[in-house]
N, C-alpha and C positions, 0 to 999 in steps of 0.2 A: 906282155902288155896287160896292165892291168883292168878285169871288165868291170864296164858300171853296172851290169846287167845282176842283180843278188841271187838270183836263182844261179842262174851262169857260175859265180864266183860261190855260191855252196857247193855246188856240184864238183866243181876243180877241184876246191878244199877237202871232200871228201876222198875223190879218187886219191889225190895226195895221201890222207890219212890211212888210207886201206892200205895203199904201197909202203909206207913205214911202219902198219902193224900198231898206230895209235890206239885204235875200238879194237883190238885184235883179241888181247885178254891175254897174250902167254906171260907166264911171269917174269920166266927169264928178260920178257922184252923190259917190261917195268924195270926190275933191278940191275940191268945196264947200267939205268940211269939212278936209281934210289940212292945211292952216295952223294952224287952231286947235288942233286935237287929233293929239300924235303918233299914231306906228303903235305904237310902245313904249311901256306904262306900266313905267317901273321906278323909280318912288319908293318905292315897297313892297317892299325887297327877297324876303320871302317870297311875292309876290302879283304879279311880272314876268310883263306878257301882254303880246302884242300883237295887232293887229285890224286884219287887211289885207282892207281890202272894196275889189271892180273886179278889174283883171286879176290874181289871185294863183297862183302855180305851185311846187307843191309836188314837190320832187325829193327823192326817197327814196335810200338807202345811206349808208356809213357816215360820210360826211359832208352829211348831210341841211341842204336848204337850202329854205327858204322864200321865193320874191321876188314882189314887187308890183310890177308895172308900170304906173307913174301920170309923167307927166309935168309933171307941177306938184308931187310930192312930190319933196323936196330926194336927192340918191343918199344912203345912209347905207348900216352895216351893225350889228346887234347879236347877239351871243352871248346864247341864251336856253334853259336849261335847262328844260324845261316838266315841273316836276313841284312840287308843292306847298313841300317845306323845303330851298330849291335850293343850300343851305351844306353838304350832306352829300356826302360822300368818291362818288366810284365814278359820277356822275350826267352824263348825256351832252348835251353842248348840241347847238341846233338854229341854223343862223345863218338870222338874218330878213335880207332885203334890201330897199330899195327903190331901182329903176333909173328912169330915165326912158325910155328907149326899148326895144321888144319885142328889137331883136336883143341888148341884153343880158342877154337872160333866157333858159332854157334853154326848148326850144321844147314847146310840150304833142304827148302821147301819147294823153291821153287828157282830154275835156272833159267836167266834169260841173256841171250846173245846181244843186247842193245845197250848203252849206257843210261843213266841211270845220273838226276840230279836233286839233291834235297835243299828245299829250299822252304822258308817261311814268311808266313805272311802275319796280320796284328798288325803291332807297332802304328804306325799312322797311315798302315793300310784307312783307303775312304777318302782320305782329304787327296780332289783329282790332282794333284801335283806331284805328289808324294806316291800316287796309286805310279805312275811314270818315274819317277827320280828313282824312287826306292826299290819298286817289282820290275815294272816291264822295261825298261831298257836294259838295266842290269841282268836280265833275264834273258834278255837277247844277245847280249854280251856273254854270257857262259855257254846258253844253248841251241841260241843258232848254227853253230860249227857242225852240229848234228844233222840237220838238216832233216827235221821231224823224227829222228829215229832216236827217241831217246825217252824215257820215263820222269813224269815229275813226283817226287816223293815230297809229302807237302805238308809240313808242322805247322799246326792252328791253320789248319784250311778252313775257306769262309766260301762256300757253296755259292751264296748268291752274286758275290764279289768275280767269284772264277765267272760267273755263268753273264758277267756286265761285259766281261773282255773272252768269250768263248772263241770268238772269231781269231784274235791273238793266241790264244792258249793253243787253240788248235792247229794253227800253223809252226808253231814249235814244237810241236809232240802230234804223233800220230796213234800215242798210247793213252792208255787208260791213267786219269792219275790217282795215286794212291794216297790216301788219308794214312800218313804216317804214323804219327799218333796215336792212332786209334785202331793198326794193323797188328793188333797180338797174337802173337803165335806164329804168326810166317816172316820167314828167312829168305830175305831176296838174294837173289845170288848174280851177279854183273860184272864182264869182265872190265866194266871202267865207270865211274860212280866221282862225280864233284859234288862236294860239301859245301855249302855256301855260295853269295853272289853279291857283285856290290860293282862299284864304276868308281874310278878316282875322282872326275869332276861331276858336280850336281846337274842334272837334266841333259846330258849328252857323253857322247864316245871318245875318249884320248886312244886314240889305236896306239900309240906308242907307248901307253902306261897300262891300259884296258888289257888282257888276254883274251883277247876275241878267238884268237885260233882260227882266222879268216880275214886278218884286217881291216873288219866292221868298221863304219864310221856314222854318223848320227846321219848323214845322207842314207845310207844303206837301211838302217830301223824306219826310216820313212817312206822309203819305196816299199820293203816291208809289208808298212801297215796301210800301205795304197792299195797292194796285192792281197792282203786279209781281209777289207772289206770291199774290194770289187771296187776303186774307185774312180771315174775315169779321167784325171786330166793330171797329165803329168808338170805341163808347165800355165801359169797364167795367160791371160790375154795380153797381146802385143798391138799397143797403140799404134802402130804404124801399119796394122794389117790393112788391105785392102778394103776398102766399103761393101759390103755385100748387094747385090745386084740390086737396084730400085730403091735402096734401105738404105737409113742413117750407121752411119757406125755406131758400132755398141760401145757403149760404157764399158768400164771398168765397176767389178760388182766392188762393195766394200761394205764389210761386216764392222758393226762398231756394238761390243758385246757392254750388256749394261749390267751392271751390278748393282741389288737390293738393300746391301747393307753396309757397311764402310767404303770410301771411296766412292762415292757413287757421283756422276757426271753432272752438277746438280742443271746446267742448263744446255742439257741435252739435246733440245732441240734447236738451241743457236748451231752446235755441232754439227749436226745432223742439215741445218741448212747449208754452214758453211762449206763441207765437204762435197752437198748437191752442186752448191754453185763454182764449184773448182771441176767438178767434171763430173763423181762419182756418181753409180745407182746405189744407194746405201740401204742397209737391212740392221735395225738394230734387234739384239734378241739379248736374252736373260738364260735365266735355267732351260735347254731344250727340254721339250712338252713331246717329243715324238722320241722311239726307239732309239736306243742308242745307233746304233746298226744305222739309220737315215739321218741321223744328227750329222755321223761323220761326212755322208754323202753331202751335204748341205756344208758343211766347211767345206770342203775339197772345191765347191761352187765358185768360193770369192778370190779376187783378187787382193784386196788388201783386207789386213784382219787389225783392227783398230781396240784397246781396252786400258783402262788402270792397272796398273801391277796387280795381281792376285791371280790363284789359282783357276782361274776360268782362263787366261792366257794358253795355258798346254792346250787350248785346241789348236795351235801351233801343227802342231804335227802332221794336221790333214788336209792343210794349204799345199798348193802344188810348190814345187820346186820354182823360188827365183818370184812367189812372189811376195810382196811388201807387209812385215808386222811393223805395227807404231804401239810401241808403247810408251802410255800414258804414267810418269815418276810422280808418285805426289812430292808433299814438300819436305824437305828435311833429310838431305842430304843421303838419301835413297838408291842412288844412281849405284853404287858396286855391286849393292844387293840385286839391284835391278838385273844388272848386265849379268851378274854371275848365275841368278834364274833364268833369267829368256833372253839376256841379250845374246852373250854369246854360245848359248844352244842353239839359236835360229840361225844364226851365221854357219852355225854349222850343219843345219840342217839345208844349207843353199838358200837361204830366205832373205831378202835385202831389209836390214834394221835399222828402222830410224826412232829415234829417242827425243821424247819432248818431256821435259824438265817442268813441273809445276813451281809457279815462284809464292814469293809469299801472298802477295795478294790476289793470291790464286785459290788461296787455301781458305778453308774454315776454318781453320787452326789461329786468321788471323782477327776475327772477330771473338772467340775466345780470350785467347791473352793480349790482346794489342802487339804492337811492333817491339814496343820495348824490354818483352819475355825472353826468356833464353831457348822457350819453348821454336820462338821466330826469329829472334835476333843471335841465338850461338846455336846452332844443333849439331853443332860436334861437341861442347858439352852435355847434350843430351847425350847423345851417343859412348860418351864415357863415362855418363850416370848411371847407365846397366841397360838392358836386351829391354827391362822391363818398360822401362819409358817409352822407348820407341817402339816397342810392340803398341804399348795401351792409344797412344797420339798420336805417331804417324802414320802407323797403319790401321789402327783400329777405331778412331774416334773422328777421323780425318775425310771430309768429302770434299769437290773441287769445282770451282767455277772458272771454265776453261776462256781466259779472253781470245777471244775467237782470231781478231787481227794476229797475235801473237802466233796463233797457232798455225793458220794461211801458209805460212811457210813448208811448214813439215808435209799439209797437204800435198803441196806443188813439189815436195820433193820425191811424195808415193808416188804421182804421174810420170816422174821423170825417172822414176824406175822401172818404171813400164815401156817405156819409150823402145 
């Protein structure tokens, strides 16, 4: 039977792994298998890993090398940028090697009995969406299987970045991590070391495409990070619960997050009433002003989490299980983008998703060019004008005035998810 329990189902995964000799290191174990299965998967080109199990040594500085010493694996070598969208500008690769014999390998300094994953950060490390799409699920997806016992070896590490998500970091390693890069002179030596890390779908787990090495699934990274920051409520409020003694029943909370600069909810506060008068206690907020660390506690608080497309959405992830994201599509024909960011990551994360479509005269886009624009009147030619138009006006020059009757609906369909 399969547990929901993630602690429970590392621990399994482990004992598993110990009884086949997976973290084992003999080499022989390795090249059983080395014929069948390269050490490089790079059919994927977003999703290039590789998996050097037996003798692996990892040499740090600025031309960081990874080698396997296996004498049944053929020599080879490959250029591996280990970071999630490995097509972008500025990104530093790692060369994997595999030799047949020890003296051509560089000699270890330092031997450690634990595995061992390098990974890098850059690229569009920062923008919070991308901090999740790019690092930490994919991250969780390579080295959760470890179940803490595992080393991060880390090209263009950014200190402050690690030190926003330590609470994450630290429940996937119980080790020191190593500034790759910038390790000269010592020779890591591991009997099992993955290269790279990436997810095949954006902001969530395909366990049947993903190598999780534990059947991870975007439910399981969110119990996770409920368990990483202490958080306590695993499921929403249920309208149906009993009145509490002498007291009204409680509302249902609802976060409705505001944005500063494009997209912004221009009559926010019709919103914000209309929401009150359907049932909610609502809290609207902007950039959190408190620790990251109590930001999360404070999402995990609401029941429904209400916003415009953009990356302030990924506080997704610290909603309880099962309850309600509404996202807010602006105009122009947005919805796949939409669904392929947050819609169907939330769905996967157990969260019930309702989607409200901004129309045109919804938009600011329509006092700009009138109706009869292609800007308002065709945006699937927009759309095959280039990335550039629809980046600069749909999402970026684009704010919404939500007609509130129209919207009433999707309300009453948050409560009835609550039911």
């Amino acid at each position: 039977m399969k547990s929901d329990n993630w602690e429970a189902k590392s621990q399994d995964k482990n004992e598993e792994a110990a009884e086949s000799k997976e973290f084992g290191g003999g080499t022989d174990d390795y090249n059983n298998v080395a014929n069948a299965k390269p050490i490089c998967d790079t059919s994927f080109g977003k999703y290039d890993i590789c998996e050097l199990a037996g003798d692996a040594r990892a040499q740090g500085g600025p031309g960081a090398t990874v080698t396997l010493v296996s004498p049944r694996a053929p020599p080879k070598e490959w250029q591996i940028k280990p970071y999630s969208r490995k097509y972008l500008d500025g990104l530093k690769a790692v060369t994997v090697r595999s030799v047949p014999n020890p003296g051509d390998a560089p000699q270890c300094t330092t031997q450690l009995n634990i595995p061992a994953m390098v990974i890098e950060l850059g690229g569009l490390t920062g923008n919070y969406w991308h901090d999740f799409t790019d690092v930490l699920v994919p991250l969780f997806i390579g080295a959760r299987r470890f179940n803490g016992e595992v080393q991060l070896l880390v090209v263009n590490l950014l200190p402050f970045w690690v030190d926003r998500y330590k609470r994450i970091f630290g429940q996937i390693s119980r080790h020191d991590i190593v500034d790759f890069e910038n390790d000269d002179g010592a020779v890591r030596c591991y009997p099992h070391v993955v290269v790279g890390y990436g997810s095949r779908k954006e902001f969530t787990i395909d366990p049947s495409l993903d190598e999780t090495g534990g059947d991870y699934t975007m439910l399981d990274f969110t119990r996770f990070l409920r368990h990483a920051y202490s958080l306590p409520r695993d499921r929403p409020i249920k309208l149906g619960d009993v009145r509490p003694p002498g007291g009204r029943r409680r509302r249902p909370r609802m976060i409705i997050l505001e944005r500063t600069n494009s997209r912004k909810i221009l009559n926010l506060p019709e919103v914000v009433a209309a929401a009150e008068a359907a049932g909610f206690k609502v809290t609207v907020a902007g950039r959190p002003k408190a620790s990251y660390d109590e930001f999360t506690r404070e999402m995990n608080s609401f029941d429904v989490m209400v916003g415009v497309h953009g990356a302030g959405l990924t506080n997704c992830v610290y909603l309880p299980t099962g309850a309600v994201f509404l996202q807010i599509v602006p105009y122009g024909r947005l919805e796949e983008i939409a669904r392929t960011d947050f819609g169907d990551p939330a769905r996967d994360m157990g969260l019930r998703y309702i989607e409200y479509s901004v129309a045109a005269e919804e938009s600011s886009l329509m006092g700009v060019f009138g109706k009869e624009h292609p800007m308002i009147k065709d945006p699937a030619a927009i759309h095959l004008s280039g990335w550039g138009n629809v980046a600069e006006w749909y999402l970026g020059k684009q704010d919404v005035r939500i007609n509130v009757e129209r919207f009433r609906p999707s309300l009453l369909r948050a409560l009835e998810h609550l039911q």
